[in-house]
N, C-alpha and C positions, 0 to 999 in steps of 0.2 A: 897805602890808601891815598889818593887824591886828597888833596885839600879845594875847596870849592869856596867861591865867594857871591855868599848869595846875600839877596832880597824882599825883604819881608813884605810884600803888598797890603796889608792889613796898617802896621806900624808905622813903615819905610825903613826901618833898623837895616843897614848892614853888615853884615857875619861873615866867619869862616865855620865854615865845618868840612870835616872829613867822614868818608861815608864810599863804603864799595860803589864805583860804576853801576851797577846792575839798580843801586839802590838809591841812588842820588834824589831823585825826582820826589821822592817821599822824606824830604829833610824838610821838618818845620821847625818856625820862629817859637822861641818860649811865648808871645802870646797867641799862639795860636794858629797864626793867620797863615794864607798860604804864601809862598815861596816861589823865587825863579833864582834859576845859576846865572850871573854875571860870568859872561868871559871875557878874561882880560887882554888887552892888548894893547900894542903902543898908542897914543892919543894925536900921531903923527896924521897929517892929511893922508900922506902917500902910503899909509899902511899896508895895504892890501897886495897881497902876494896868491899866487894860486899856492895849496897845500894840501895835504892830506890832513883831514882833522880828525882826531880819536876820540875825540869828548861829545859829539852831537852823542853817536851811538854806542852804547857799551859793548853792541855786537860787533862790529865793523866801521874800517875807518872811510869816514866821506871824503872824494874829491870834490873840494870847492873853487870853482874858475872862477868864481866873479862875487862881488859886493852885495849884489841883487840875490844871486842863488843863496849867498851865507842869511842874509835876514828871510829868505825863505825857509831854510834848512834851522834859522834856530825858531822862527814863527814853529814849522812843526815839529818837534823838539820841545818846545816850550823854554826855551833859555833865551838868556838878553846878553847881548853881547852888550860890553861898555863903549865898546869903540862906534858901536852903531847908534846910540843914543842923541 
């Protein structure tokens, strides 16, 4: 199982948990509050590389070309990448 490093929007507490793909998006904080998956990545300006990602979707993996499509793809998604911050 994945390990995930999430964020508690309620607290700001950040966690790791592990949690099936399918199931991810239903991970909440002990208080409650809701939640987004941090994805991590280097904190390098030049980060950005095209790649296939497996983690937006637990169905299928996305091609991402560009910076702009990745903050759209985790916009709907619902996860926050760290490098996008």
């Amino acid at each position: 199982m994945p390990i995930y490093d999430i964020l508690c929007l309620e607290c700001g507490k950040e966690f790791e948990a592990t949690s099936k793909v399918e199931d991810r998006l239903g991970i909440k904080c002990l208080c409650g509050g809701e939640t987004k998956i941090l994805l991590t990545n280097s904190r390098n300006r030049d980060w950005f590389r095209e790649h296939w990602n497996e983690h937006l979707d637990p169905n299928k993996s996305i091609f991402v070309s560009s910076k702009r499509q990745y903050k759209e793809l985790c916009k709907k998604y619902g996860v926050q990448a760290r490098c996008l911050l």
